[in-house]
C-alpha positions as CSV (number, residue, x, y, z in Angstrom):
1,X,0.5,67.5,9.7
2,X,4.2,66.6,10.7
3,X,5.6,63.5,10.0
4,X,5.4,61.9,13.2
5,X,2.2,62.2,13.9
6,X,1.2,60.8,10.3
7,X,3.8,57.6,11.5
8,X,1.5,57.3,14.7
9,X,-1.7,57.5,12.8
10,X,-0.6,54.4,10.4
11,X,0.9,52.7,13.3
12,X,-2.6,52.6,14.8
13,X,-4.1,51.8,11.8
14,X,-1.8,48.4,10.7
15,X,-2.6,47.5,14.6
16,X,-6.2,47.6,14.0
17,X,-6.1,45.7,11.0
18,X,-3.8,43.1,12.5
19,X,-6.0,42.3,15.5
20,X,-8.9,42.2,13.3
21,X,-7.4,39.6,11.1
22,X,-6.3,37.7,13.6
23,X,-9.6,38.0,15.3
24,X,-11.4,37.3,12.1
25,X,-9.6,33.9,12.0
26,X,-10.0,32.7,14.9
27,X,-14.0,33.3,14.5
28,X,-13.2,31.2,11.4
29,X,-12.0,28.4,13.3
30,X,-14.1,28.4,15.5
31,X,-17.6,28.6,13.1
32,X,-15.7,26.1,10.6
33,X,-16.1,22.8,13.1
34,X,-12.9,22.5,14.6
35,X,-15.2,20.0,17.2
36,X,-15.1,17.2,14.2
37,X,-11.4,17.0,13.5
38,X,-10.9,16.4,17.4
39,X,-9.8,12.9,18.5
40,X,-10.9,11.9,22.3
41,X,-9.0,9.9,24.6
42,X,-10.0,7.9,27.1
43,X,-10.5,4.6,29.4
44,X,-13.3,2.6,29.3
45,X,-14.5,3.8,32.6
46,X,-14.9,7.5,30.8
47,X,-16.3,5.5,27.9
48,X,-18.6,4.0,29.3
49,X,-19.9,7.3,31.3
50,X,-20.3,9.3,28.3
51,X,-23.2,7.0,26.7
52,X,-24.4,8.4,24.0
53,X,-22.2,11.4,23.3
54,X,-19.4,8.7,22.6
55,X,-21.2,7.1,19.7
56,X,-20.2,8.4,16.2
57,X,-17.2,10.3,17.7
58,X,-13.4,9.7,16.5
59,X,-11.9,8.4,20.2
60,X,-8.8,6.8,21.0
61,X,-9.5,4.1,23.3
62,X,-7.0,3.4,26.0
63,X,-6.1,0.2,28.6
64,X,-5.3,-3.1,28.4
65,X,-6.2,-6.2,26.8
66,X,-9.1,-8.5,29.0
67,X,-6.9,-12.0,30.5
68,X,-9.2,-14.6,27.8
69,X,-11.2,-12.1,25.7
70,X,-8.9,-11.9,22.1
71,X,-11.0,-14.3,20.1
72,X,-10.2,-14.3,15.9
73,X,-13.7,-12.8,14.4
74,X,-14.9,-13.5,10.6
75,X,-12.4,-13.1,8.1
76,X,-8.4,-13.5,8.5
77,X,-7.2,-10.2,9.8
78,X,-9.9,-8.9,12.1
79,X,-10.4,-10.0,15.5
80,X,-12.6,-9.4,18.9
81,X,-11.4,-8.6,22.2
82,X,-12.2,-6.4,25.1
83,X,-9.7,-3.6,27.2
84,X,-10.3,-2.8,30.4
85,X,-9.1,-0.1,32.8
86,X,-9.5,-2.4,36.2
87,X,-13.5,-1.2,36.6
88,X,-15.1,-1.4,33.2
89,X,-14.5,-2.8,30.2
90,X,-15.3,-2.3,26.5
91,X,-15.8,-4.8,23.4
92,X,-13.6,-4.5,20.7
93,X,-13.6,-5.4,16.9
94,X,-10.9,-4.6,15.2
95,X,-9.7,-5.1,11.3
96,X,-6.6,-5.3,10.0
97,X,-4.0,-7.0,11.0
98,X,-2.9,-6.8,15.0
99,X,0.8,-5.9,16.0
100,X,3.2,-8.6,16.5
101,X,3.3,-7.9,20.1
102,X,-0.5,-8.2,20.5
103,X,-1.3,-10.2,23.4
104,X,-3.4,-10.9,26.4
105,X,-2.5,-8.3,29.2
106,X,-0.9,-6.0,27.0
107,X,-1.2,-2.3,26.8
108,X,-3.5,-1.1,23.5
109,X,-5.0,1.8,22.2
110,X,-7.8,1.6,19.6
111,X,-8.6,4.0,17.8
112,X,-12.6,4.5,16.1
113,X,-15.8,4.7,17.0
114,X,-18.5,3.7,19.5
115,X,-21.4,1.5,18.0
116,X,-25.3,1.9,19.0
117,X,-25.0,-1.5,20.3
118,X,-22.4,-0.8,22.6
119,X,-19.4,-1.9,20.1
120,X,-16.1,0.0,19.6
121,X,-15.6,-0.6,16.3
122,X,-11.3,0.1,15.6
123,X,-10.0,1.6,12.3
124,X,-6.3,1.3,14.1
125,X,-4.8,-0.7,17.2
126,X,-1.4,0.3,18.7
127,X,0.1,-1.9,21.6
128,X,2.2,0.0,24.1
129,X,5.4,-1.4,25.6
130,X,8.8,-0.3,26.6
131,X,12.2,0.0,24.6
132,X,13.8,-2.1,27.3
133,X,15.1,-5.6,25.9
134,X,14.4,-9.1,28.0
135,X,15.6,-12.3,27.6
136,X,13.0,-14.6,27.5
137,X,11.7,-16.3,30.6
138,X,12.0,-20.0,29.8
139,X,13.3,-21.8,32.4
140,X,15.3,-24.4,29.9
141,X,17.4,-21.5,28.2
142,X,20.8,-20.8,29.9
143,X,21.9,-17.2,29.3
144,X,25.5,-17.9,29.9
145,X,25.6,-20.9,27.6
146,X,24.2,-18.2,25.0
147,X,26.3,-15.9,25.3
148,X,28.9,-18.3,24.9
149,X,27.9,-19.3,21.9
150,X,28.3,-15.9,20.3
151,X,32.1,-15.5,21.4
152,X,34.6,-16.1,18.6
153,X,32.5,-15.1,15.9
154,X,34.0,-12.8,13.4
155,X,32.2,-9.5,13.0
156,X,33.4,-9.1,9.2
157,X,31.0,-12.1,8.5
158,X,27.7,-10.5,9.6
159,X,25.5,-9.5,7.0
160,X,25.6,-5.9,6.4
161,X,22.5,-3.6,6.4
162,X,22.2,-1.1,3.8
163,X,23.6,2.2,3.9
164,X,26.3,0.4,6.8
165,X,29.7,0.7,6.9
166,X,31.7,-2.5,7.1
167,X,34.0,-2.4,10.4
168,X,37.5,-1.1,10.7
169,X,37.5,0.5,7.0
């Protein structure tokens, strides 16, 4: 045999062996239950049509908090509310402590589980806002009074945070 066709011959051989391992792990995958380390998201109306498929499945509930529904449940750091998309909505119980910016109206996700009775029970609750700063809307507060009252104050006498430089050095 020459030499080139013994090159060919392993060539073919290490490309065989290749797409079978790859194949092989991908079967792997696939037999192993990938299914149960998936996390759903959806709205309530999607929720809601899924019934029974939804209950005992990890999901990531998304919408907005119900005008009047956040109500403190039993303990200190749990509490009850329901998110809506507009067309249905969805009871919540959450524990742990909520977000600072938790609120009626506000954008949430939960995620957890779907009760037999109909319950979303939440394991984590994430509010959604924007990066965009406003002042707040109280009528009594005069911005350019405010921002008066930070003019003339010497920047050397701020207090630092860690790891900052102080200015002009």
């Amino acid at each position: 045999m020459s030499a080139p066709s013994v090159r060919r011959r392993r060539t073919r051989w290490f490309a065989a062996a290749a797409l079978a391992a790859a194949g092989s792990a991908v079967l792997a995958i696939a037999v192993s239950g990938i299914g149960n380390n998936l996390v759903y998201y959806w709205g309530p109306k999607e929720l809601r049509a899924a019934g029974s498929k939804a209950m005992g499945a990890t999901i990531r509930l998304g919408g907005q908090v119900a005008t009047g529904s956040v109500k403190p449940s039993d303990g200190l750091s749990s509490l009850e509310f329901d998110v809506t998309d507009g067309s249905a909505l969805v009871h919540v119980v959450s524990r742990g402590v909520p977000p600072q910016l938790f609120r009626d109206r506000i954008g949430v996700v939960v995620e957890g589980t779907l009760t037999t009775a109909g319950i979303f029970e939440s394991r984590r609750l994430m509010v959604s806002h924007d990066n965009s700063y406003r002042a707040p809307a109280d009528k009594d507060v005069d911005i350019r009074a405010l921002m008066q009252s930070t003019e003339g104050l010497d920047p050397a006498s701020a207090p630092r945070v860690a790891g900052s430089a102080a200015p002009g050095r």
